[in-house]
PDB file as gemmi writes it, atoms N, CA and C in Angstrom:
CRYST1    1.000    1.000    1.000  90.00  90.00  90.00 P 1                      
ATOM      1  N   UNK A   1     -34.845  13.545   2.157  1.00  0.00           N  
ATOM      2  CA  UNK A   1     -34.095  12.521   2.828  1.00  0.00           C  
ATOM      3  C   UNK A   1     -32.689  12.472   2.231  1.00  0.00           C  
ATOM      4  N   UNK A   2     -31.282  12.739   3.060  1.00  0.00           N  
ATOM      5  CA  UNK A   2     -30.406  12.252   2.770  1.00  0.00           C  
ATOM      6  C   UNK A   2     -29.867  11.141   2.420  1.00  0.00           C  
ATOM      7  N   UNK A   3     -29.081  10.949   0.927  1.00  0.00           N  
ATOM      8  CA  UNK A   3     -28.955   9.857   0.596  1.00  0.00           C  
ATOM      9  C   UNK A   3     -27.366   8.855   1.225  1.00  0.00           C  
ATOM     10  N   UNK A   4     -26.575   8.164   1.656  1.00  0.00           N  
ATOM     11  CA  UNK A   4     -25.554   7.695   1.690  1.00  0.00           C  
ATOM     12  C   UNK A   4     -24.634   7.280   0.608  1.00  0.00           C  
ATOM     13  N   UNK A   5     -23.682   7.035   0.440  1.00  0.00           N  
ATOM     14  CA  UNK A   5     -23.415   5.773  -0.291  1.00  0.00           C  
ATOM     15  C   UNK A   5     -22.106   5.409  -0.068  1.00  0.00           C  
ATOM     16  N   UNK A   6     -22.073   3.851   0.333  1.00  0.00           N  
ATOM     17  CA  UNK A   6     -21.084   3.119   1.344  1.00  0.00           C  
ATOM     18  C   UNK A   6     -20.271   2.466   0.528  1.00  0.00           C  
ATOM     19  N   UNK A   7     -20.707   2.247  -1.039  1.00  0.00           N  
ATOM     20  CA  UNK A   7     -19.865   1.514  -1.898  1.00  0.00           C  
ATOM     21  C   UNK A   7     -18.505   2.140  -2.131  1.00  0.00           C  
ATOM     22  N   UNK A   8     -17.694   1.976  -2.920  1.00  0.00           N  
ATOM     23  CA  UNK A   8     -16.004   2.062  -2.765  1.00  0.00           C  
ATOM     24  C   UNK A   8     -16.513   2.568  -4.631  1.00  0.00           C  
ATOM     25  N   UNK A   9     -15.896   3.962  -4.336  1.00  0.00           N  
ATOM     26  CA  UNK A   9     -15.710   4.783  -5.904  1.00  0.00           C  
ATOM     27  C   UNK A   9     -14.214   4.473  -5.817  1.00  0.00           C  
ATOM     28  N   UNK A  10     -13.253   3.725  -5.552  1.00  0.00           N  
ATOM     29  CA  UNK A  10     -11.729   3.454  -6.470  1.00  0.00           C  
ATOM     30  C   UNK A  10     -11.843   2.617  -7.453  1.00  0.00           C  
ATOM     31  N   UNK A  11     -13.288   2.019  -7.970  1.00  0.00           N  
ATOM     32  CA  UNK A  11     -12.962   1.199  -9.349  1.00  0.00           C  
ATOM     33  C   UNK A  11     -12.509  -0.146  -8.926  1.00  0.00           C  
ATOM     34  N   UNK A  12     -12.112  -0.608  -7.563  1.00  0.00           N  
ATOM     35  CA  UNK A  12     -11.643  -1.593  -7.321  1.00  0.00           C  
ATOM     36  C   UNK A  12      -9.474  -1.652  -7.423  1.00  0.00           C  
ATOM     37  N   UNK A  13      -9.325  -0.452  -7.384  1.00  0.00           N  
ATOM     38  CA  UNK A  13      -7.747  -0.268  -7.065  1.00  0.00           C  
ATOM     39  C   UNK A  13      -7.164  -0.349  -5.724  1.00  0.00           C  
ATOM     40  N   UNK A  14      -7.875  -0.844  -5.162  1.00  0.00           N  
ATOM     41  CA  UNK A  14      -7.950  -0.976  -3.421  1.00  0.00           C  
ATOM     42  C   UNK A  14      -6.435  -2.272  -3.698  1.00  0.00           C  
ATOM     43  N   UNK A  15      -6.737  -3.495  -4.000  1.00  0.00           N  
ATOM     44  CA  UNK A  15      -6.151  -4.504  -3.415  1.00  0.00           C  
ATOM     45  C   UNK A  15      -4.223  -4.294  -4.374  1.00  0.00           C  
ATOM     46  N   UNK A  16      -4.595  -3.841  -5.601  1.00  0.00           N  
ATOM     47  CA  UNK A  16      -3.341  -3.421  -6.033  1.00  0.00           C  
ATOM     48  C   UNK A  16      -2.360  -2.814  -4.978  1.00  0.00           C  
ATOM     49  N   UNK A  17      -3.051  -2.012  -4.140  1.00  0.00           N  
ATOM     50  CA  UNK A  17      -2.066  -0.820  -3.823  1.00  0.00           C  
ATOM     51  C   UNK A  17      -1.815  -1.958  -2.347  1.00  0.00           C  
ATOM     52  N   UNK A  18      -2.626  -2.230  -1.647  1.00  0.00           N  
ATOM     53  CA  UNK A  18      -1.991  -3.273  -0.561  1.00  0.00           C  
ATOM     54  C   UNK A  18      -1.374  -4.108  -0.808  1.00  0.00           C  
ATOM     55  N   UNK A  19      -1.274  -5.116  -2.019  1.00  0.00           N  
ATOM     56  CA  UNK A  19      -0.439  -5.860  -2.538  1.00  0.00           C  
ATOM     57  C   UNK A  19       0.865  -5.185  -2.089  1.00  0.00           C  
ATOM     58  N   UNK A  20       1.103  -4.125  -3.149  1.00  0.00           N  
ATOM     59  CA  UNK A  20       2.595  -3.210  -2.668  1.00  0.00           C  
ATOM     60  C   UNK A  20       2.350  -2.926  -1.504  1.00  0.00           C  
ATOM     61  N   UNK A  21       2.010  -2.182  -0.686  1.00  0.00           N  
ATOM     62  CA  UNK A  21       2.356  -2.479   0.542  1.00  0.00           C  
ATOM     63  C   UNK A  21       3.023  -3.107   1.378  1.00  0.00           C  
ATOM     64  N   UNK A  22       2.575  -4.015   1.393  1.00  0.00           N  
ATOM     65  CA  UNK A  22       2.940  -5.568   1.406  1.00  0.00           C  
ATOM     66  C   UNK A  22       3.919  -6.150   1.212  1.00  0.00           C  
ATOM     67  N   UNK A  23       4.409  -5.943  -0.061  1.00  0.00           N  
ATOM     68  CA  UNK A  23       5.750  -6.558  -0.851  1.00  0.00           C  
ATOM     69  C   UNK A  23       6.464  -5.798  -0.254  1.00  0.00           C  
ATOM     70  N   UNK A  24       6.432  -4.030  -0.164  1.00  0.00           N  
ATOM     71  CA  UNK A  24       7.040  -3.099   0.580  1.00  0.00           C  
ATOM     72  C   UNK A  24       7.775  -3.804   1.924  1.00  0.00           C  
ATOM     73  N   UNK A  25       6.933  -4.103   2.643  1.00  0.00           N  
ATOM     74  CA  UNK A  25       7.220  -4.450   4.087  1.00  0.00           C  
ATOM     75  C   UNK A  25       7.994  -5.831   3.906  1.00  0.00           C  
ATOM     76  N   UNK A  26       7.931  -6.682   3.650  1.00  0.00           N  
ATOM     77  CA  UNK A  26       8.345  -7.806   3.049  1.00  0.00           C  
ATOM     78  C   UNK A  26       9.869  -7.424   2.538  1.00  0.00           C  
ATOM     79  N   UNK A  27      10.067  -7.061   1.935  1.00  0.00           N  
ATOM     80  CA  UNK A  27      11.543  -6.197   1.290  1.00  0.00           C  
ATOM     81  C   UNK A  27      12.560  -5.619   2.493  1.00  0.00           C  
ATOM     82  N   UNK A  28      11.822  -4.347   2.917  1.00  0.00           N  
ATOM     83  CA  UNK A  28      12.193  -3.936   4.237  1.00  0.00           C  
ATOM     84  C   UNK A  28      12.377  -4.638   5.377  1.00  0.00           C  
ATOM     85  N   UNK A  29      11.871  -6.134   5.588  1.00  0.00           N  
ATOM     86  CA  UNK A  29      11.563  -7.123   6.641  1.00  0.00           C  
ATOM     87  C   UNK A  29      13.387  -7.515   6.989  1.00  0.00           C  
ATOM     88  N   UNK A  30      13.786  -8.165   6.041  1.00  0.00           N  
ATOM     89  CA  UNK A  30      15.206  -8.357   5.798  1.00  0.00           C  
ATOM     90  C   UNK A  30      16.126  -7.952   6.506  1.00  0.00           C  
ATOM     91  N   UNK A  31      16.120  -6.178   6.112  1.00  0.00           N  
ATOM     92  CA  UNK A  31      17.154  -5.064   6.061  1.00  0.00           C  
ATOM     93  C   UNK A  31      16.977  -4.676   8.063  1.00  0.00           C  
ATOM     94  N   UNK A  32      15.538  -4.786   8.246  1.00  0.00           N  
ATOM     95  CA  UNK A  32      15.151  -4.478   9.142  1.00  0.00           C  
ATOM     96  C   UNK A  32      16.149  -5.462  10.211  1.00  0.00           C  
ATOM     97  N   UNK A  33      15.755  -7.019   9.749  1.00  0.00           N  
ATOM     98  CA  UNK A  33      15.985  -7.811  10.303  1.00  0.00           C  
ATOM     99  C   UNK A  33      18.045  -7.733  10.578  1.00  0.00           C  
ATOM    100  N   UNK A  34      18.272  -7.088  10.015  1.00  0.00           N  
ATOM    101  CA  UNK A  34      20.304  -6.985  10.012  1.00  0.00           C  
ATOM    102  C   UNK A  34      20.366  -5.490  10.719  1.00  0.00           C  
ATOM    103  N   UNK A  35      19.695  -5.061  10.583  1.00  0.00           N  
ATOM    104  CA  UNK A  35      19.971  -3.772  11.598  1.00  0.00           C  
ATOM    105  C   UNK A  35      20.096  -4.072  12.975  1.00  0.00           C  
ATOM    106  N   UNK A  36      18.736  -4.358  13.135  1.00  0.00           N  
ATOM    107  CA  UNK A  36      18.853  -5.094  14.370  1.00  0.00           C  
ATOM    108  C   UNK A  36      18.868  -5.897  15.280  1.00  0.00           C  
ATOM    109  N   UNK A  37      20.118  -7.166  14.266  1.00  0.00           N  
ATOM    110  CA  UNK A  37      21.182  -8.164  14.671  1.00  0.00           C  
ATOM    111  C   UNK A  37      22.531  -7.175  14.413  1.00  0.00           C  
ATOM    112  N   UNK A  38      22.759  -6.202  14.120  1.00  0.00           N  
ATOM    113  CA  UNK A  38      23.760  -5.166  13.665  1.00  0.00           C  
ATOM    114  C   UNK A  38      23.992  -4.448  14.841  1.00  0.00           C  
ATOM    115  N   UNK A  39      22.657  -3.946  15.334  1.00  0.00           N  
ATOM    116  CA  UNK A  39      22.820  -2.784  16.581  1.00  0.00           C  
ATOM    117  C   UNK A  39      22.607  -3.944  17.963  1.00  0.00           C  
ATOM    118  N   UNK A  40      22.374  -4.717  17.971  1.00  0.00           N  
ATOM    119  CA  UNK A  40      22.544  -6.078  19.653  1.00  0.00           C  
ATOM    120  C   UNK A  40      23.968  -6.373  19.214  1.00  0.00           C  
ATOM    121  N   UNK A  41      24.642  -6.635  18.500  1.00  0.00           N  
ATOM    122  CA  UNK A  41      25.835  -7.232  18.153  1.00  0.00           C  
ATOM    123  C   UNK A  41      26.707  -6.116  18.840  1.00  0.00           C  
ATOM    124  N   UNK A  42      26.861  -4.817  18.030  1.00  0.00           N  
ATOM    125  CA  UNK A  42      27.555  -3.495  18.468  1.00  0.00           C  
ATOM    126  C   UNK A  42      27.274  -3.443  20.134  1.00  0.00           C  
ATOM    127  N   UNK A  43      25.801  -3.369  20.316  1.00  0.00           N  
ATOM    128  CA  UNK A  43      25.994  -3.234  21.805  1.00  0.00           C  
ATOM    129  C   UNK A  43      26.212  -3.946  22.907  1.00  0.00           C  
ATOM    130  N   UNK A  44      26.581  -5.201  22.315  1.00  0.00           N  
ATOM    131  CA  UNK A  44      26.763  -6.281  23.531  1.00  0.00           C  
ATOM    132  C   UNK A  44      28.390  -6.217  23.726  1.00  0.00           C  
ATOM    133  N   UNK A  45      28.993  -6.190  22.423  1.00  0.00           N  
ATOM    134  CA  UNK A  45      30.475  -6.091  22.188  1.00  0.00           C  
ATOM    135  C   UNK A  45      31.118  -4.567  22.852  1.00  0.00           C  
ATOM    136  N   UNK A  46      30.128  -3.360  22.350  1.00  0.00           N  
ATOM    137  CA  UNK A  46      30.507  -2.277  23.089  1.00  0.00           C  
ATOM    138  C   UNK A  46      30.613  -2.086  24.447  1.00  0.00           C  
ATOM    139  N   UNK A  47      29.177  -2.897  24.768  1.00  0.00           N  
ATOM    140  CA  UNK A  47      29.654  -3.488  26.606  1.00  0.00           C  
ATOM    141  C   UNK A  47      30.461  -3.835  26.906  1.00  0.00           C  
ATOM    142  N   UNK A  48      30.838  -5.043  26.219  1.00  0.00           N  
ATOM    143  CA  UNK A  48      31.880  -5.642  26.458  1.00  0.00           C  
ATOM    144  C   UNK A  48      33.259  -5.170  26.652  1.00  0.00           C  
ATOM    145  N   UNK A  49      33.186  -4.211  25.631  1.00  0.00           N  
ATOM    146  CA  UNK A  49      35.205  -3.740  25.917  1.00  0.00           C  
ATOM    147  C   UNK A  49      34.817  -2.615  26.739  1.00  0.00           C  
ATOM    148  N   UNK A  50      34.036  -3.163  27.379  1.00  0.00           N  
ATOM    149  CA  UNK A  50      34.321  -1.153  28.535  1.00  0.00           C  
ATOM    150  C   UNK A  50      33.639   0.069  28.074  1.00  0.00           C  
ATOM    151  N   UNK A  51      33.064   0.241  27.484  1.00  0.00           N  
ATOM    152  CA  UNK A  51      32.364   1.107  26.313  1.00  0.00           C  
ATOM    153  C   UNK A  51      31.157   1.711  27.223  1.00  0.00           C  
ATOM    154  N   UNK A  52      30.881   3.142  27.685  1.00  0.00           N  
ATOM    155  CA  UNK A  52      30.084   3.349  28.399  1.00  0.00           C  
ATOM    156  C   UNK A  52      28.832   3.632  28.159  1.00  0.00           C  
ATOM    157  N   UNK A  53      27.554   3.325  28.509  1.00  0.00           N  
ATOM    158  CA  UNK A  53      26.079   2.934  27.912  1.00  0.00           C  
ATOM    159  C   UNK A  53      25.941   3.864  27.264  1.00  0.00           C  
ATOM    160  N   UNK A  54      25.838   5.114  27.363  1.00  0.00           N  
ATOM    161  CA  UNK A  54      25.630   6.318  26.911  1.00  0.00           C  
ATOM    162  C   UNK A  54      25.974   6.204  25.162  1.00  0.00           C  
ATOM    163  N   UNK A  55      27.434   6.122  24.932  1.00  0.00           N  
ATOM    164  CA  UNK A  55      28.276   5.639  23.597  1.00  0.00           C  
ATOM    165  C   UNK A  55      27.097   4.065  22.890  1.00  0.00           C  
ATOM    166  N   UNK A  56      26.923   3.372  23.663  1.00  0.00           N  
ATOM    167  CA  UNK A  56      26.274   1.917  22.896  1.00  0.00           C  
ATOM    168  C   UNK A  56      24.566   2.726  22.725  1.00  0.00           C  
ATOM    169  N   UNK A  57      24.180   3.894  23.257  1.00  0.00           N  
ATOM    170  CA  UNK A  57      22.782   4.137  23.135  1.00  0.00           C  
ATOM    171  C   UNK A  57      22.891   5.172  22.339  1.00  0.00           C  
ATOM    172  N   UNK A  58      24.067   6.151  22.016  1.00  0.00           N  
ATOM    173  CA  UNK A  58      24.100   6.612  20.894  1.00  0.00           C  
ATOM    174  C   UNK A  58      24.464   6.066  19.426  1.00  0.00           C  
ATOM    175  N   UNK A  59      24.590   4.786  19.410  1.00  0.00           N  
ATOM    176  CA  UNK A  59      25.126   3.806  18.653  1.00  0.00           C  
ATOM    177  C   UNK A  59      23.807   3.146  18.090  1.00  0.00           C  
ATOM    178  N   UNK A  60      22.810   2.793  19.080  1.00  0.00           N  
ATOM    179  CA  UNK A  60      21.497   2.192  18.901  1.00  0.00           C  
ATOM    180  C   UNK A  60      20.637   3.190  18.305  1.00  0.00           C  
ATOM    181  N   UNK A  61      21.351   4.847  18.569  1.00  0.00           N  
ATOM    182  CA  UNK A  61      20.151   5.949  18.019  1.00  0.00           C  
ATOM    183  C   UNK A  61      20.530   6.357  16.543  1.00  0.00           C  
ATOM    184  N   UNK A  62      21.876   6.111  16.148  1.00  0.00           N  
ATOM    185  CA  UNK A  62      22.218   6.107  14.628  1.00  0.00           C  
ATOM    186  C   UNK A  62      21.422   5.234  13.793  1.00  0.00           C  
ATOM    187  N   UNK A  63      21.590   3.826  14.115  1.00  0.00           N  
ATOM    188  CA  UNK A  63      20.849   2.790  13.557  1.00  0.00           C  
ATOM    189  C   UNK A  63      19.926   2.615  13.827  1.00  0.00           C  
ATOM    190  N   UNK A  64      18.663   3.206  14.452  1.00  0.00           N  
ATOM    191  CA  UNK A  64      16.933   3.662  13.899  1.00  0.00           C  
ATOM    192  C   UNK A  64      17.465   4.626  13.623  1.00  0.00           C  
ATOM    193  N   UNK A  65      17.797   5.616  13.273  1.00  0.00           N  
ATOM    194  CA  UNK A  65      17.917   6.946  12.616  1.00  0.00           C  
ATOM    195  C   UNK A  65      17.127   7.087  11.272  1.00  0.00           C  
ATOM    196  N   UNK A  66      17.356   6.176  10.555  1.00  0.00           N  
ATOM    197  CA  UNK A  66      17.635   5.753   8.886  1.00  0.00           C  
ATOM    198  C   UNK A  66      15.979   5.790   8.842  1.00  0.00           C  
ATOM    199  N   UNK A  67      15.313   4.480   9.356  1.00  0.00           N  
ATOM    200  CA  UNK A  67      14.265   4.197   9.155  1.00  0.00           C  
ATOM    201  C   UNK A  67      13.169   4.410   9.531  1.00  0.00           C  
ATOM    202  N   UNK A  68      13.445   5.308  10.880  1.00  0.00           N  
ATOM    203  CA  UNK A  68      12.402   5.932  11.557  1.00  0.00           C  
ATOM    204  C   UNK A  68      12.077   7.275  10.721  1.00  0.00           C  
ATOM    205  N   UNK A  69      13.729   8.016   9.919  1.00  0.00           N  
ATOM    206  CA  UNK A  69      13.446   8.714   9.588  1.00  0.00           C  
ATOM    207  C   UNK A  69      12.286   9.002   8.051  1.00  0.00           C  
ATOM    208  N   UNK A  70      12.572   7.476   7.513  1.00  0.00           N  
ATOM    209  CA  UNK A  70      11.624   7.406   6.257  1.00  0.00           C  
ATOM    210  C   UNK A  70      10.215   6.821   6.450  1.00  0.00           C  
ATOM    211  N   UNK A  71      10.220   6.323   7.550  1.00  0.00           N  
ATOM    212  CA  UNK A  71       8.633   6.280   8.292  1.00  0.00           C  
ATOM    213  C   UNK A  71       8.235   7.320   8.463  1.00  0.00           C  
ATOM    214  N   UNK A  72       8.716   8.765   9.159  1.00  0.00           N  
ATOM    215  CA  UNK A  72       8.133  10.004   9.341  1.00  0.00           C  
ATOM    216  C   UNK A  72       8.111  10.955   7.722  1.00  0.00           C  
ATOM    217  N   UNK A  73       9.155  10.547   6.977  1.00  0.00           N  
ATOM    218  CA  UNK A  73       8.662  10.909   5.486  1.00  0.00           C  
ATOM    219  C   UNK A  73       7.411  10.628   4.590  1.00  0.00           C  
ATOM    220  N   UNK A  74       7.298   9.506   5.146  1.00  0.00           N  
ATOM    221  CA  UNK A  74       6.016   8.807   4.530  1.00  0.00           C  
ATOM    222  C   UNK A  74       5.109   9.533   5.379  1.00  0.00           C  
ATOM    223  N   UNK A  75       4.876   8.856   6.612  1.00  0.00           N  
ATOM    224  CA  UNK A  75       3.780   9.672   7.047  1.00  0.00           C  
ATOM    225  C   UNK A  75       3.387  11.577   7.220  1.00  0.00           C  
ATOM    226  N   UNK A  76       4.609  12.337   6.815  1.00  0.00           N  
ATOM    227  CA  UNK A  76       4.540  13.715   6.095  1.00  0.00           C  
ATOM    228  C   UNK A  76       3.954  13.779   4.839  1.00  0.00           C  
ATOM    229  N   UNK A  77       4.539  12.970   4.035  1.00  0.00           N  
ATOM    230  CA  UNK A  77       3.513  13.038   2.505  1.00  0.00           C  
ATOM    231  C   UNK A  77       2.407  12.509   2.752  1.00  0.00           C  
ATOM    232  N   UNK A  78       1.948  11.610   3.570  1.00  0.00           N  
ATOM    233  CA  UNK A  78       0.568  11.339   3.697  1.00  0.00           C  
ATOM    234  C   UNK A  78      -0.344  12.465   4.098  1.00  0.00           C  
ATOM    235  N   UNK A  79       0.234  12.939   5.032  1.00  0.00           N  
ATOM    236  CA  UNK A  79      -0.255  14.334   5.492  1.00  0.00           C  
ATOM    237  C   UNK A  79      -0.324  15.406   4.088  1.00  0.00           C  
ATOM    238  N   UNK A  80       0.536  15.872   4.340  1.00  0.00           N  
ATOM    239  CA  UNK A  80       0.468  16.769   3.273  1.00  0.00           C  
ATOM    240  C   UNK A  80       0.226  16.677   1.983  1.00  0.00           C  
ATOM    241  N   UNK A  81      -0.268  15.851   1.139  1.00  0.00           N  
ATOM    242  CA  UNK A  81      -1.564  15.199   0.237  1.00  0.00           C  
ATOM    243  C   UNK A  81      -2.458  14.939   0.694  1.00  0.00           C  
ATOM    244  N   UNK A  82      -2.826  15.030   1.609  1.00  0.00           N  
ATOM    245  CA  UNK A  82      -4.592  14.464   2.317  1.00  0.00           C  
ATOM    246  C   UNK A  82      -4.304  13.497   2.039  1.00  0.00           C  
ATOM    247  N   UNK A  83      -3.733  12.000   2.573  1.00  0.00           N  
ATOM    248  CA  UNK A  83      -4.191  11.020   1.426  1.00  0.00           C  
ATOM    249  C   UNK A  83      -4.787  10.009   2.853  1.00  0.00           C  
ATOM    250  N   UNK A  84      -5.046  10.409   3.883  1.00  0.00           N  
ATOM    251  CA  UNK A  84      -5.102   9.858   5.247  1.00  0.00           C  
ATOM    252  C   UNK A  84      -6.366   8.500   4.988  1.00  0.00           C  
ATOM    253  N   UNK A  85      -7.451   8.787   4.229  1.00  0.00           N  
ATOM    254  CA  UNK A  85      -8.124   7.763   3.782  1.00  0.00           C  
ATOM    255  C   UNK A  85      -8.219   7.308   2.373  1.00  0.00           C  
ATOM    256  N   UNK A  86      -7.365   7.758   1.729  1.00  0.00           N  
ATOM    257  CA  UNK A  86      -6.940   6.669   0.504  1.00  0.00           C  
ATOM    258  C   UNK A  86      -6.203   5.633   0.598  1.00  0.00           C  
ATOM    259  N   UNK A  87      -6.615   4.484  -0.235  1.00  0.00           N  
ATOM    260  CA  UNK A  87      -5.863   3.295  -0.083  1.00  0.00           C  
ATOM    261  C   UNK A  87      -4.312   3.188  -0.561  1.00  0.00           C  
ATOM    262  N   UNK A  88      -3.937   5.060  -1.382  1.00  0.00           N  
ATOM    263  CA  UNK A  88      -2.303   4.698  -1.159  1.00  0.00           C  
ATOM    264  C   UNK A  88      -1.610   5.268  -0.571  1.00  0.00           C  
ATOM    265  N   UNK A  89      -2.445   5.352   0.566  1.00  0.00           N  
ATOM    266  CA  UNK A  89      -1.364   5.909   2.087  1.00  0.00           C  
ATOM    267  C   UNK A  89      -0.884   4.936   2.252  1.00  0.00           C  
ATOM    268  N   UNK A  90      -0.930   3.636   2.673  1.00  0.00           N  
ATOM    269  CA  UNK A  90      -0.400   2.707   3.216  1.00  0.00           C  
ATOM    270  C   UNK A  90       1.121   1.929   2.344  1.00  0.00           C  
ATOM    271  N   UNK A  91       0.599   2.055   0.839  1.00  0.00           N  
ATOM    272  CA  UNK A  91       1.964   1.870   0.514  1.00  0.00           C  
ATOM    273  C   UNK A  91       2.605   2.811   0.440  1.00  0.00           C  
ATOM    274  N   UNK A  92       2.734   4.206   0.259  1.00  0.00           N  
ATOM    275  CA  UNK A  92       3.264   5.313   0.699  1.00  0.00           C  
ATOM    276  C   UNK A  92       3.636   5.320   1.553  1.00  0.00           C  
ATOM    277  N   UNK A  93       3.765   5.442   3.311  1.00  0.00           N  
ATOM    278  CA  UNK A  93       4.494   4.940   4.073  1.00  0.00           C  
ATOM    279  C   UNK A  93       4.911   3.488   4.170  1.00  0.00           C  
ATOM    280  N   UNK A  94       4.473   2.758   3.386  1.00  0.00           N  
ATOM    281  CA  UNK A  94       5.675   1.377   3.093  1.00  0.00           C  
ATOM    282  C   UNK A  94       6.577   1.640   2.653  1.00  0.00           C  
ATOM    283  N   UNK A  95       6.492   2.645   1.740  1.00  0.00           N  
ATOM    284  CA  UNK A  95       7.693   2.981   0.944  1.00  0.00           C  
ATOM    285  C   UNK A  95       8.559   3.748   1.694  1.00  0.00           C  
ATOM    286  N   UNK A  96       8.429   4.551   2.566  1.00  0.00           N  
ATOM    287  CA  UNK A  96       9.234   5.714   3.526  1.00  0.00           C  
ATOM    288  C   UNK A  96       9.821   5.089   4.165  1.00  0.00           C  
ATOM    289  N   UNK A  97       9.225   3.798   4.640  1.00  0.00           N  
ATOM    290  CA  UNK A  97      10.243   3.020   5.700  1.00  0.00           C  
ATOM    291  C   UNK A  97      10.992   1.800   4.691  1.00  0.00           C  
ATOM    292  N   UNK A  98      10.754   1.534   3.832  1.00  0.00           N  
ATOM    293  CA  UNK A  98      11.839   0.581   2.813  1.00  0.00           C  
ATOM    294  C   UNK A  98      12.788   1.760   2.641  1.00  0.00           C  
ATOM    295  N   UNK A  99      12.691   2.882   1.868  1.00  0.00           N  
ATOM    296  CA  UNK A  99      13.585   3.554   1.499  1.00  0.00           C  
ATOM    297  C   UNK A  99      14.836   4.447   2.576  1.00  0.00           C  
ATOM    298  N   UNK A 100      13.714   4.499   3.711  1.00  0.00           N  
ATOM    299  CA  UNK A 100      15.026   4.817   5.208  1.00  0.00           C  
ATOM    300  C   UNK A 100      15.911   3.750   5.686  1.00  0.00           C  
ATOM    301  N   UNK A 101      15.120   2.182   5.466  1.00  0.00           N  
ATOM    302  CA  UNK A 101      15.811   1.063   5.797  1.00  0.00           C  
ATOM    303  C   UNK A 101      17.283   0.655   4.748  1.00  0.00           C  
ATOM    304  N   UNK A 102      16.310   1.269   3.371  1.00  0.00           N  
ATOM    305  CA  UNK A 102      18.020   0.592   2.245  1.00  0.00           C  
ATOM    306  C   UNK A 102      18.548   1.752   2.309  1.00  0.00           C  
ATOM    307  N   UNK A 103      18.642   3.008   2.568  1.00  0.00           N  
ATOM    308  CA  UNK A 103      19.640   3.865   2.389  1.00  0.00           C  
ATOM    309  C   UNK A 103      20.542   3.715   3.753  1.00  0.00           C  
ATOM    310  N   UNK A 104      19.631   3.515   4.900  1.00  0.00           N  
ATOM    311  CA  UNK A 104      20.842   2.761   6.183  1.00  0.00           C  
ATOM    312  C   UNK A 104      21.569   1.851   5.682  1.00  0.00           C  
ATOM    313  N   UNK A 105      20.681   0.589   5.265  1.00  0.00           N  
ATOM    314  CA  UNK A 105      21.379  -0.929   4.996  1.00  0.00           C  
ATOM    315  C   UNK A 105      22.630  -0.682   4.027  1.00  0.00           C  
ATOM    316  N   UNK A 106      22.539   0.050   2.931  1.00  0.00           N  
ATOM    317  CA  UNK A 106      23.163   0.014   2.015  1.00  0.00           C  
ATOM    318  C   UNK A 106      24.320   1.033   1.718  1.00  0.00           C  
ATOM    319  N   UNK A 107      24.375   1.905   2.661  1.00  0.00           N  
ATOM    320  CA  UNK A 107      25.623   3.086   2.833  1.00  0.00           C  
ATOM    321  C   UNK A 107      25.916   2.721   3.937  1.00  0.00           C  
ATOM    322  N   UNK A 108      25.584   2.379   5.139  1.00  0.00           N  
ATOM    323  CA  UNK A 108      26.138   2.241   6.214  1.00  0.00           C  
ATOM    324  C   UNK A 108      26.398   0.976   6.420  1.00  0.00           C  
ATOM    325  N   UNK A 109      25.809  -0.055   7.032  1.00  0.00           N  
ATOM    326  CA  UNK A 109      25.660  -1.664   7.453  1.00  0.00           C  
ATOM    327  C   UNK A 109      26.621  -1.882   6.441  1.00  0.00           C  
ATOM    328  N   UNK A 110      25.788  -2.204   5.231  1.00  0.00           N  
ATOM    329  CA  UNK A 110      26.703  -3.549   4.529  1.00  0.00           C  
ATOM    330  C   UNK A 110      28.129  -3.369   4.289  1.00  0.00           C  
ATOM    331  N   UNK A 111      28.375  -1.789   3.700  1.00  0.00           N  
ATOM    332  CA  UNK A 111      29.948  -1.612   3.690  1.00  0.00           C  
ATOM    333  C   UNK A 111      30.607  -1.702   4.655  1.00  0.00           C  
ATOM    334  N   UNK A 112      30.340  -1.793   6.008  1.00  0.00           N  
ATOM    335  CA  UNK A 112      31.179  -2.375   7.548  1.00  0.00           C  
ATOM    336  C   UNK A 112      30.725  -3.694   7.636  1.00  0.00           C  
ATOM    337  N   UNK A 113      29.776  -4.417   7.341  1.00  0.00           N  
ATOM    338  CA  UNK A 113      30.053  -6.052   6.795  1.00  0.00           C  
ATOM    339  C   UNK A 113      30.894  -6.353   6.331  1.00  0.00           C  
ATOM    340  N   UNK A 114      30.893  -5.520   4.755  1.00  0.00           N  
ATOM    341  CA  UNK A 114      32.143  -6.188   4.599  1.00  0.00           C  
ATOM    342  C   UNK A 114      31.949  -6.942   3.316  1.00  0.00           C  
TER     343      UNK A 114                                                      
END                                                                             
């Protein structure tokens, strides 16, 4: 008879790593949140002076650029570590998309803030 076993061999490191997660997204929530009041702002104003959609939708594709691109980083290292059912995939791509969000927020956005 085959035996199962359904219990969790991480020792109980499960809730650590969602914690970060968590805080991850939380962090990123912010940055997220000025991008895009950053990219409606640009494109309502780009409407505005005459600016043809095409220009305001290549404008909207710079700014996800950043963070979509560290979401697909994350989810590449997830891949390519197997880590698809370990509990630190999830902050692992938390982290891909914090780190695509502050390298946008923080080289691009804030220094044209100002």
């Amino acid at each position: 008879m085959a035996q199962t076993f359904t219990g969790r061999t991480d020792g109980g490191r499960t809730w650590p790593l969602l914690v970060l997660g968590v805080v991850e997204l939380f962090v990123a929530g912010p940055m997220l949140a000025m991008l895009v009041m950053t990219g409606l702002v640009a494109g309502v104003m780009g409407l505005a002076s005459g600016s043809s959609a095409v220009v305001v939708l290549g404008l909207a594709l710079l700014l996800a650029l950043g963070p979509l691109l560290g979401l697909g980083l994350g989810f590449l290292l997830v891949r390519v570590f197997e880590l698809r059912r370990e509990p630190g995939a999830f902050p692992l791509i938390s982290f891909g998309l914090l780190a695509g969000t502050a390298i946008e927020y923080l080289c691009w956005i804030r220094p044209a803030i100002g």
